[in-house]
C-alpha angles and dihedrals in degrees: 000000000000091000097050087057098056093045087055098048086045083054097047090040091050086049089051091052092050102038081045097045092042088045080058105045087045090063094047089058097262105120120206086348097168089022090131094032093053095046087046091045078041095046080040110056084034093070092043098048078039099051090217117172126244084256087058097034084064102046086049093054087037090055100030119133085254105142094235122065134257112293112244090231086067102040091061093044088059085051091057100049079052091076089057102080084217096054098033082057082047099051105037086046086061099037089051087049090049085043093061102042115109144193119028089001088067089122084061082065101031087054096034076067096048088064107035093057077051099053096047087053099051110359129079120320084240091074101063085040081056098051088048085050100052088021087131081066088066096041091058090064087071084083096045108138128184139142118188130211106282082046108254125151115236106182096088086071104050088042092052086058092043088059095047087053099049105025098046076065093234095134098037094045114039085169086086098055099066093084096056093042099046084052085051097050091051094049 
């Protein structure tokens, strides 16, 4: 219990620095100087004072509101650890958590899809098993509403996701899958 408090004054203490030193530089003329910095010392501190795993670590970098999308790198090192049970627990646990944010978080989504159309293609069988299981949790998607604030419009782009996922038939037929993944498991 001790320890978690430290961890999260040593959090609050590392916002106020930044929020401090951007409210500075903003005066002196420099805009969002340490944007990026702050949001990767912030990503950063969250998943100490959080405890979360490497598995975890990763999603949460794969899926993070950063405005690019997830590297492809990661993204396979995530399909390996889903052949580990403790890390496949680790990492759908996250991804569900990403797939049913919502509002300005709509790229956690957008991104928790990415990946997940990723996963079933080259991760652990148990992941498409997984999607059939909480399919109800993508189909939900089909109602996802946000509109950020220049006015777009940026459903389009999680529905579009949502339908690669559900109508290539990966979730609902696992039987396709065995190809990819047996040429996987040789490389």
């Amino acid at each position: 219990m001790q320890a978690y408090c430290v961890k999260r004054i040593y959090f609050l203490h590392c916002i106020f620095v930044l929020t401090v030193l951007n409210k500075l530089l903003s005066v002196v003329g420099i805009q969002n100087f340490c944007g990026t910095m702050a949001l990767s010392v912030r990503r950063n501190v969250m998943n100490v004072v959080r405890n979360y795993t490497d598995a975890e670590i990763k999603v949460r970098e794969a899926t993070s509101n950063d405005p690019w999308g997830p590297s492809s790198s990661l993204m396979s090192e995530i399909a390996d650890m889903t052949y580990n049970v403790v890390q496949f627990t680790e990492i759908m646990t996250m991804i569900w958590k990403r797939i049913n944010d919502h509002g300005k978080n709509w790229r956690h989504v957008y991104k928790a899809l990415v990946l997940l159309d990723y996963l079933i293609k080259t991760g652990s069988e148990r992941v498409a098993t997984q999607c059939k299981e909480n399919i109800f949790a993508i189909q939900t998607l089909k109602d996802f509403q946000f509109i950020d604030r220049d006015v777009k419009d940026q459903v389009s782009i999680v529905l579009f996701n949502v339908s690669c996922v559900l109508v290539r038939g990966r979730v609902k037929n696992s039987s396709n899958l065995d190809s990819s993944q047996n040429k996987r498991r040789t490389l």
